[in-house]
C-alpha positions in Angstrom: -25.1 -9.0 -15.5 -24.3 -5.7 -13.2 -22.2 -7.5 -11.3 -19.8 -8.4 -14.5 -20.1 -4.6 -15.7 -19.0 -3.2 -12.2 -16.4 -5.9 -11.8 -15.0 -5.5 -15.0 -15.2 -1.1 -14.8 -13.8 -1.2 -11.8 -11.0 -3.3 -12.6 -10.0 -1.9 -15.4 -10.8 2.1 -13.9 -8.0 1.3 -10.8 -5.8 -1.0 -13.3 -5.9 2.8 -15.7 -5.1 4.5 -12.3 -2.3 2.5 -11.1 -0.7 2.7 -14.6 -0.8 6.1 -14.6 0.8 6.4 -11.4 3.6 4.9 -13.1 3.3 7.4 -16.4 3.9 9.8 -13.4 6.8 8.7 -11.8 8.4 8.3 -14.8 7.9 11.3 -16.5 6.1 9.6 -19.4 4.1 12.7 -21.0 2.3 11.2 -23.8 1.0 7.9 -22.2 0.1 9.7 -19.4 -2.2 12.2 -21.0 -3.9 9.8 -23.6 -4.7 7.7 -20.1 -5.9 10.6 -18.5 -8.2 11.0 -20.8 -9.5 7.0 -20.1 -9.4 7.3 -16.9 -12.2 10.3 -17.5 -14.2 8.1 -19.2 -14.3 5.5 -17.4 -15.0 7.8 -14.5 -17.8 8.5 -15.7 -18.9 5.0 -16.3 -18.6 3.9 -12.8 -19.9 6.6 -11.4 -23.0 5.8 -13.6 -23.3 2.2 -12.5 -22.2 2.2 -9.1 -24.5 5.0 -7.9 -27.6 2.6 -8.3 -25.5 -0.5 -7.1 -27.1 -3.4 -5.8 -24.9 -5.5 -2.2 -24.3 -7.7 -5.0 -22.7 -5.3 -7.3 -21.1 -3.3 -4.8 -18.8 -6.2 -3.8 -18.3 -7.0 -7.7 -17.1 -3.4 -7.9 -15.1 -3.6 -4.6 -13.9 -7.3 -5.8 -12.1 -5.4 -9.5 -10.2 -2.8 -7.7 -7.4 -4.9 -5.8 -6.9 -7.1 -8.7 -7.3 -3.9 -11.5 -4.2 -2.5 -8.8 -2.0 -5.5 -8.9 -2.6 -6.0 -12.7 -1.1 -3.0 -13.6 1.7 -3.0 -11.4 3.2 -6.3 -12.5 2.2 -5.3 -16.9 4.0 -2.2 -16.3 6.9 -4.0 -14.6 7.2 -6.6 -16.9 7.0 -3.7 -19.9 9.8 -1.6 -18.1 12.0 -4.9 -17.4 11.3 -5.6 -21.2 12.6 -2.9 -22.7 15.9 -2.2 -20.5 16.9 -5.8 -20.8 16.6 -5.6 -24.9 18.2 -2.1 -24.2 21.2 -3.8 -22.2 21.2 -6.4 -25.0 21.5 -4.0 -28.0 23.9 -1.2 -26.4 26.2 -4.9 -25.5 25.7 -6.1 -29.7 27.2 -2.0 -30.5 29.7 -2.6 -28.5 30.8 -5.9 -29.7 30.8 -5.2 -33.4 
């Protein structure tokens, strides 16, 4: 049951990481400091678990971290691509009318 824990903190720890990364680069003050503040938490989650980490559990934890990376990249892509293509559509529908 460890083993899902671990997986699943450290995926989600390096998927809140990533993402804020991307808060950063784009200047994105609000979303970066509410994450901030999840990142801490979850900080101090792993930190919890992993410490007393079983082989096991340690390749659970070290399993969630590539995919928690990956995950975030292509959700925040896919958010960014979102809102400038309904951006494109709507300053093209001003212009039209």
């Amino acid at each position: 049951m460890n083993e899902i824990g671990l997986f699943c903190g450290s995926f989600v720890f390096v998927f809140a990481l990533s993402f804020q990364q991307q808060n950063i680069h784009y200047k994105r003050y609000i979303p970066a400091l509410i994450n901030a503040a999840f990142i801490a938490a979850l900080n101090l989650f792993v930190v919890k678990l992993g410490s007393q980490a079983s082989p096991s559990e340690m390749l659970a934890f070290i399993a969630g971290q590539p995919l928690g990376t990956t995950a975030a990249m292509w959700i925040h892509e896919y958010r960014t691509r979102t809102k400038s293509e309904s951006a494109k559509a709507s300053s093209f529908f001003h212009r039209t009318v």
